[in-house]
C-alpha positions in Angstrom: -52.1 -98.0 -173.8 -48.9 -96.6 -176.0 -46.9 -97.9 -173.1 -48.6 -101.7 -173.1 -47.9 -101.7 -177.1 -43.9 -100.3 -176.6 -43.6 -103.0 -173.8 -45.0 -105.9 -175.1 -42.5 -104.8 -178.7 -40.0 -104.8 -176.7 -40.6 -108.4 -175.5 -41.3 -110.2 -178.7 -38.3 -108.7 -180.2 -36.6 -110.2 -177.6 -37.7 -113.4 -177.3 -37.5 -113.3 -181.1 -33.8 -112.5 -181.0 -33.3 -115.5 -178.0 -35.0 -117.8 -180.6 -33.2 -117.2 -183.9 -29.9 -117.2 -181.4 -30.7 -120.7 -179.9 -31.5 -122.8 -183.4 -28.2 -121.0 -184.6 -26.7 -123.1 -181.9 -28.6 -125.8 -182.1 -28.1 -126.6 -186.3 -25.5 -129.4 -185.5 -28.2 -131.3 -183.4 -29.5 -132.1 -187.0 -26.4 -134.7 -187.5 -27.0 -136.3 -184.0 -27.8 -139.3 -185.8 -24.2 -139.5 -186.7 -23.0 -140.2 -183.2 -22.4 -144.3 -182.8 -20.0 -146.2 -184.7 -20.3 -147.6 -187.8 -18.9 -150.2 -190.5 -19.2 -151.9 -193.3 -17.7 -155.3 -194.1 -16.7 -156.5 -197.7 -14.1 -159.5 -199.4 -12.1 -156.1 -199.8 -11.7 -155.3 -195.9 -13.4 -153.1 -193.2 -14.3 -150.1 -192.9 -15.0 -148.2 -190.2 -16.5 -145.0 -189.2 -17.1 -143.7 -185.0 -18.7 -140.2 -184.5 -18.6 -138.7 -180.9 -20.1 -135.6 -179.7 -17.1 -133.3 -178.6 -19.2 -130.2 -177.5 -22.5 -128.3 -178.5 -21.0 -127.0 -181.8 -18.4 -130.2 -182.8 -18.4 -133.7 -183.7 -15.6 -136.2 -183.5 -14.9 -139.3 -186.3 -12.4 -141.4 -186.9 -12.5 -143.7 -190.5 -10.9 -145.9 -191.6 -10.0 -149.0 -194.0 -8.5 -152.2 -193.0 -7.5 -155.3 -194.9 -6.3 -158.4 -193.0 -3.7 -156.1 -191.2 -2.9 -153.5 -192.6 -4.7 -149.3 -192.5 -5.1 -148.7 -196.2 -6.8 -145.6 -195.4 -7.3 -143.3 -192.3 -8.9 -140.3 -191.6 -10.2 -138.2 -188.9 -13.4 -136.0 -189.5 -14.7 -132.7 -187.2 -18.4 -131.3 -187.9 -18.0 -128.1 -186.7 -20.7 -125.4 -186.7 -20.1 -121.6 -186.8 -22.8 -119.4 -186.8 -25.5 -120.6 -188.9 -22.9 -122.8 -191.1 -21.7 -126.5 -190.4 -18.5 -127.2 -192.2 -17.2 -130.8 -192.5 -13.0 -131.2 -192.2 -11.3 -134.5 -193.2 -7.8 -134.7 -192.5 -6.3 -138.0 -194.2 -3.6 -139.3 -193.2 -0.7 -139.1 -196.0 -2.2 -136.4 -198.2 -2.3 -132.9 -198.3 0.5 -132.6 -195.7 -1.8 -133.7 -193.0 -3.8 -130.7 -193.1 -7.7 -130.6 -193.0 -9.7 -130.0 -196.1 -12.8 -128.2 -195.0 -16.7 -128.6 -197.0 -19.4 -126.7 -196.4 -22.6 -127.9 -195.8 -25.4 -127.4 -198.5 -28.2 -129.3 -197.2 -28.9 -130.9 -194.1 -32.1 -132.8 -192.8 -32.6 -135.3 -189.8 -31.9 -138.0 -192.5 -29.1 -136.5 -194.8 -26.0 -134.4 -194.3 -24.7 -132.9 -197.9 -20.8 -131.2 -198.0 -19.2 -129.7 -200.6 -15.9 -128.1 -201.7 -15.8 -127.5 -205.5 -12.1 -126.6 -205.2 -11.0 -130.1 -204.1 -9.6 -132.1 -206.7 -11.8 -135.7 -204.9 -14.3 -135.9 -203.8 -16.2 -132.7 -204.4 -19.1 -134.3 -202.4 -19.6 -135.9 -199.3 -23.2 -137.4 -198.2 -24.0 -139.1 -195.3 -27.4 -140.9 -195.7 -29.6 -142.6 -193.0 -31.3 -145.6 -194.1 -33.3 -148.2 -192.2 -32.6 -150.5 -189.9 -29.6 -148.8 -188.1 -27.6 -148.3 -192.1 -25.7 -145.2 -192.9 -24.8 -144.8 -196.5 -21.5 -142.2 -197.0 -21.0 -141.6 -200.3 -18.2 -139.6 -202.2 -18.6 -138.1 -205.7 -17.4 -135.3 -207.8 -14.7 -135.3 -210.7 -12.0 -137.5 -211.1 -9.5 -137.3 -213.7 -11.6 -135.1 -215.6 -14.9 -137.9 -215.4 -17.7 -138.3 -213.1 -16.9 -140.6 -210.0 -18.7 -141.8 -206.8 -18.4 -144.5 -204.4 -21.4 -145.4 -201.4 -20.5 -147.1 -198.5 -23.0 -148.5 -196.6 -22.8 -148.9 -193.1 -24.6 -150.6 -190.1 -24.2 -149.1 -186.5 -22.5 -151.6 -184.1 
């Protein structure tokens, strides 16, 4: 009987472990609703955002602005996770000597995504929204200039 107790232990605390292990690895499939590509379309120009799936543990975007011609604003974007954490890195083209600015994630649901990096001087915040009928709201907010600031973007898949 002792033997039957130790053994069947010893099997829920490994199956335990093999569970906790997977949904570490599996916390990015949370933000699958990213994947597609996105934009918005306003008198001001078009913008643009297309998440791919690189991997089990990293997403790919590219965003950006155009008017008429011209790029006003391009970035690229990797959701990574490690361990239990998914961090968000922009890189945008012309600032920060083209080196990533990383956001941690502190929430995340199968309709919202919320990143933050209190250190940066804007945004702060990054949320990524899913609405209805195929919309995706990104929204930037924090501090800037020393006063409250946010901008939404909503977006419809293509």
């Amino acid at each position: 009987m002792f033997q039957k107790i130790t053994l069947l232990t010893l099997v829920l605390a490994v199956v335990s472990c093999q569970k906790k292990e997977s949904s570490e690895t599996d916390k990015i499939k949370i933000a699958d609703w990213l994947i597609g590509n996105w934009e918005n379309k306003s008198p001001d120009g078009v913008l643009t955002e297309n998440w791919e799936k690189l991997n089990d543990s990293t997403f790919n975007a590219y965003s950006y602005f155009i008017k008429e011609k011209d790029t006003l604003h391009f970035e690229t974007i990797v959701l990574a996770q490690k361990g239990e954490t998914l961090t968000y890195f922009a890189t945008v083209k012309g600032q920060n000597e083209e080196k990533a600015i990383a956001f941690l994630s502190t929430a995340e649901s199968d309709k919202q995504l919320v990143f933050e990096n209190a250190k940066h001087d804007y945004p702060q915040k990054i949320t990524y929204t899913k609405g209805a009928n195929n919309t995706l709201t990104a929204e930037i907010s924090g501090n800037l200039n020393g006063k409250p600031s946010s901008e939404k973007f909503v977006m419809t898949k293509k």
